[in-house]
GUDOMAR-550229 format. One record per residue (C-alpha): x, y, z. Coordinates in steps of 0.25 Angstrom, whole numbers, padded with zeros to 4 digits, always signed. Example, Ala and Ser with C-alpha at 12.3 -4.5 7.8 and 13.67 -1.06 7.14 Angstrom:
+0049-0018+0031 +0055-0004+0029 
This chain:
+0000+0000+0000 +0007+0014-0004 +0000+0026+0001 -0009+0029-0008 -0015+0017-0006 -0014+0019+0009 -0021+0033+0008 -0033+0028+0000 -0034+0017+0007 -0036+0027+0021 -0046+0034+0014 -0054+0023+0009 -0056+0016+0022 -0058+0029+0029 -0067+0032+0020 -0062+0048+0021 -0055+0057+0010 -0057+0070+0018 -0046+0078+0017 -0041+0079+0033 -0041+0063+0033 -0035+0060+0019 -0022+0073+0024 -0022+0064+0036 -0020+0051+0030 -0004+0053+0030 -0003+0055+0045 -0013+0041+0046 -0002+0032+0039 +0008+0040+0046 +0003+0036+0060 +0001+0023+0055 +0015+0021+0051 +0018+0026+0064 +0012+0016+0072 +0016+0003+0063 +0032+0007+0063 +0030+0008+0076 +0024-0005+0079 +0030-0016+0070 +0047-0016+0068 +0047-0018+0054 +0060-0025+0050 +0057-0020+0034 +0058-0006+0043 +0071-0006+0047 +0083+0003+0042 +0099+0003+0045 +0106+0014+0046 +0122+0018+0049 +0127+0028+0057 +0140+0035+0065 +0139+0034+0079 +0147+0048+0085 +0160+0046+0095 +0156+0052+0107 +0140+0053+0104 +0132+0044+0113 +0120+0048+0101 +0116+0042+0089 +0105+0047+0079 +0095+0039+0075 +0088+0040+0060 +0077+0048+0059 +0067+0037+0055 +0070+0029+0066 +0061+0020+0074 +0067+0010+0081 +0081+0002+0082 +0082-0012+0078 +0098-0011+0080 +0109-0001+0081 +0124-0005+0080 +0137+0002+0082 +0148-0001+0072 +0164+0000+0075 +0174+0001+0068 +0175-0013+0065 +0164-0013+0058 +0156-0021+0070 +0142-0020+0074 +0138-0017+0091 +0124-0018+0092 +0120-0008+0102 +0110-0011+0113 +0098-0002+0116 +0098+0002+0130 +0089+0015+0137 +0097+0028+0136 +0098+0030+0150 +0106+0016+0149 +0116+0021+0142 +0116+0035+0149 +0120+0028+0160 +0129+0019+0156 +0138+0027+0149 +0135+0039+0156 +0149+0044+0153 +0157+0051+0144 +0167+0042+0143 +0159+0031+0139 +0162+0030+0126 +0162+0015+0116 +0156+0008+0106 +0143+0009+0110 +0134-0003+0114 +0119+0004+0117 +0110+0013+0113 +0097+0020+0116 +0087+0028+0109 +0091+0042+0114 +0080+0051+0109 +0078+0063+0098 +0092+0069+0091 +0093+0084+0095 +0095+0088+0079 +0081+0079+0076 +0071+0077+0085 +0064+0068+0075 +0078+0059+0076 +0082+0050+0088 +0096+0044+0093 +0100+0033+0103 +0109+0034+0112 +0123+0027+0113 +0131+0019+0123 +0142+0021+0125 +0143+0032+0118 +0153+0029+0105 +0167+0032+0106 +0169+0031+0090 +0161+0035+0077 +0155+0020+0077 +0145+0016+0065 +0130+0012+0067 +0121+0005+0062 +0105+0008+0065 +0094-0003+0061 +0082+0004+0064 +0066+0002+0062 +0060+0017+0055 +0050+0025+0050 +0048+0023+0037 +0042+0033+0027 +0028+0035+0027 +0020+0030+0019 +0012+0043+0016 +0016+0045+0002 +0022+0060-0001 +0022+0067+0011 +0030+0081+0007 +0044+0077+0015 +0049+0093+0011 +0047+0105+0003 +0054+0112-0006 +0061+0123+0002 +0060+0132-0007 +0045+0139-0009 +0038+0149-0015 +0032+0157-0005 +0020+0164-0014 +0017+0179-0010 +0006+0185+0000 +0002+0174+0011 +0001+0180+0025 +0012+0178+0034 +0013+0169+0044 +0017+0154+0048 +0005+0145+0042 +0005+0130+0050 -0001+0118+0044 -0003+0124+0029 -0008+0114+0018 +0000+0113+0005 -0009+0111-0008 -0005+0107-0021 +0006+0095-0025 +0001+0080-0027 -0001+0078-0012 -0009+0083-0001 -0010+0088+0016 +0005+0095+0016 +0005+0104+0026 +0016+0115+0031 +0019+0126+0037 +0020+0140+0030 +0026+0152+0034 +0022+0165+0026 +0032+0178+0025 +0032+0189+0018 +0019+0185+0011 +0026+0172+0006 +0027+0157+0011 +0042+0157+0017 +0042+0145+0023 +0031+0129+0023 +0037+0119+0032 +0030+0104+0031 +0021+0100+0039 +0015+0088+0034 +0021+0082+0021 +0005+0077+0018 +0005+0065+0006 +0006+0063-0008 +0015+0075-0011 +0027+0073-0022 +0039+0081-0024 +0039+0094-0032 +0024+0097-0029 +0022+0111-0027 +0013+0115-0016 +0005+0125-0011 -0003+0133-0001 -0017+0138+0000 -0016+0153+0005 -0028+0150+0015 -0014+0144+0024 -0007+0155+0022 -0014+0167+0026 -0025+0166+0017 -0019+0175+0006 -0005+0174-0004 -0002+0163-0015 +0012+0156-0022 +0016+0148-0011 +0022+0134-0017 +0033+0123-0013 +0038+0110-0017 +0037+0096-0011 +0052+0093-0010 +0052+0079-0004 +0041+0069+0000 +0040+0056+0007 +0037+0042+0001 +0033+0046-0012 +0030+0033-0016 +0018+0030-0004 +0026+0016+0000 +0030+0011+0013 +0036-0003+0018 +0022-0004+0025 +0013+0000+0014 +0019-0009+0005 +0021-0022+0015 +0010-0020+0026 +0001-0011+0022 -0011-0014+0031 -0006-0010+0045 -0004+0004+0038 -0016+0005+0033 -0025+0001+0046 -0014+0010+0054 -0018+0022+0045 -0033+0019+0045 -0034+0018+0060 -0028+0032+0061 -0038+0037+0051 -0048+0031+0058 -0042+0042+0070 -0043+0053+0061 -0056+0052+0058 -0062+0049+0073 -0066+0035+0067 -0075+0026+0076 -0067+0017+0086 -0070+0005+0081 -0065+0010+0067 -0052+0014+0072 -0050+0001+0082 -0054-0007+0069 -0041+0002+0060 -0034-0002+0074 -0036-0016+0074 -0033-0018+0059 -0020-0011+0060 -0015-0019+0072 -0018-0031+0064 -0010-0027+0055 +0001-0021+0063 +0001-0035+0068 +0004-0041+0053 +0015-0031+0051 +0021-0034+0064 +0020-0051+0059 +0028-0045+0048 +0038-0035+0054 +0040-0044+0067 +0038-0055+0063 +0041-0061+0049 +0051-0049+0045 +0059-0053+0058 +0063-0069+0053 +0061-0080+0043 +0058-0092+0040 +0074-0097+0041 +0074-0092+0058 +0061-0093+0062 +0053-0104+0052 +0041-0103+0044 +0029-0098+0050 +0019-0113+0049 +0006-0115+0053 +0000-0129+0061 -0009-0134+0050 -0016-0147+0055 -0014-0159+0046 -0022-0164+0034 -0028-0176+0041 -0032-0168+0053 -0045-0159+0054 -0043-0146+0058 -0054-0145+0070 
C-alpha cells in the first residue's frame, strides 16, 4: 500500500472528505507510525553507522533518527570489536567519577539531549576514552514517513509582493502547487513578505512548485508574494511498512480518525481492536520469524491426527 492508496482508503472508510479531516490525515499516519515503531523492534529497521569517539569526552552523539540501541561497539586500533554494556548513568557517574579515569571504554548510557540539538540524543561513556577510538552504532530508527511529499524546505530565496500590512502572520495557509495543507509562518515588512518559516510540510507537494498566499492571511490587503518547494520527503509515498505489512498502518490510522471525528466508543474500541490484532501479526514477524530460521530453530509443524484415526 503507498499513500495514495492509504489516504483513499481513510476517506472511504470514514466516509468524510471534509477539508479539516482530509488536512489532517498526514498527522493520523503520522501518530500511527509512531505507536507501531515504538512497539515492535523490526529487524528489517535497523541501521549501522561508524563514528569517532573523542580523547578526553565522556560523550558520544547519537543520530538524529535514533530510537533505540540494538548494540554499540568500541574499535582499537587493532581493529578489534569491545562491545560496551548499557549501564544507568548514575552508574558510570559514579564509577568513574574522576578525572583520571580515562581507558577503553566498557559501558554506556543513554545520557539525554546534545546541547547544539535538542531533537538529538548521546550516551554517555565509561570510562571516558583515553584515545580517538572508532564506533560502530546498530541501531532501530524512525523511518520516513510514509505521507507522501511533505515540503521538507523552501527556496530561500522569495518574492515578497508589494502592499501587505506588516506584521508576523502565524499558522498562514499556502495555495497553489500540486499539494495541499502547507502552513508557515510569515513575517511582512516594509509592505512585503521578508520572511515564511515552515510550519507544516502538508502532502502531496513536488519540488519546483511555486506557491502562494491569499491576502486574507496577511492583512487583508497586498499581492505578489510567491516561493519555491526546494526539497520534499518520500516523493514516492513508499515505506518498509506499506509495502510489507500494511494493515497495522492502516487500523492504527483509522483509529485516530475515529479520534478526530468524536466517533462512538464502540467505533473507535472496534479500530482499536483491529489494530492490536495486527500489531500482533507484525510482532509474529519482526519478533518472531525475522529473528531465526529454520536451520537454528526448526520448522514450524502442526499435530495432524492420523488418516486411520477420526478426528473427535
Amino acid at each position: 500500500m503507498n499513500y495514495v492508496q492509504l489516504y483513499n482508503a481513510i476517506q472511504n472508510y470514514a466516509e468524510n472528505t471534509e477539508a479539516l479531516f482530509v488536512a489532517s490525515i498526514p498527522r493520523f499516519v503520522m501518530e500511527a507510525e509512531d505507536r507501531i515503531y515504538n512497539s515492535v523492534q523490526i529487524p528489517s529497521l535497523r541501521k549501522n553507522v561508524t563514528g569517532n569517539m573523542t580523547a578526553s569526552n565522556p560523550y558520544l552523539s547519537l543520530p538524529s533518527d535514533y530510537l533505540s540501541t540494538y548494540s554499540l561497539a568500541v574499535i582499537d586500533g587493532s581493529g578489534n570489536y569491545t562491545y560496551l554494556i548499557n549501564k544507568d548513568v548514575n552508574f558510570i557517574r559514579e564509577a568513574y567519577s574522576s578525572a583520571s579515569y580515562t581507558g577503553l571504554p566498557k559501558y554506556y548510557a543513554l545520557f539525554g539531549n546534545q546541547y547544539n540539538n535538542f531533537e538529538a540524543l548521546s550516551v554517555l561513556l565509561g570510562p571516558t576514552p583515553d584515545s580517538s577510538y572508532s564506533s560502530e552504532l546498530h541501531y532501530f530508527y524512525y523511518p520516513p514517513t510514509i505521507v507522501q511529499g511533505q515540503i521538507a524546505t523552501l527556496s530561500a530565496s522569495i518574492t515578497g509582493g508589494t502592499g501587505y500590512v506588516n506584521g508576523v502572520y502565524e499558522n498562514v495557509p499556502f495555495t497553489n502547487g500540486s499539494g495541499m495543507s502547507a502552513i508557515g509562518t510569515f513575517v511582512v515588512s516594509g509592505t512585503a513578505v521578508t520572511s515564511v518559516t515552515l510550519n507544516d510540510g502538508g502532502q502531496f507537494y513536488v519540488v519546483g512548485d511555486t506557491l502562494n498566499v491569499s491576502n486574507a492571511y496577511l492583512g487583508g490587503a497586498g499581492s505578489g508574494f510567491a516561493c519555491t518547494v526546494a526539497t520534499v520527503t518520500n516523493a514516492t509515498g513508499t515505506t518498509w511498512l506499506g509495502d510489507n505489512y500494511d494493515p497495522v498502518l492502516f487500523y492504527g490510522a483509522m483509529r485516530e480518525a475515529m479520534l478526530f471525528m468524536k466517533g462512538e466508543q464502540d467505533l473507535v474500541g472496534y479500530y482499536e481492536q483491529k489494530y492490536q490484532e495486527a500489531l500482533q501479526e507484525l510482532r509474529r514477524l519482526g519478533d518472531g520469524l525475522e529473528r531465526g530460521d529454520a536451520y537454528r530453530d526448526g520448522q514450524l509443524k502442526l499435530n495432524v491426527a492420523p488418516r486411520n484415526q477420526v478426528a473427535r
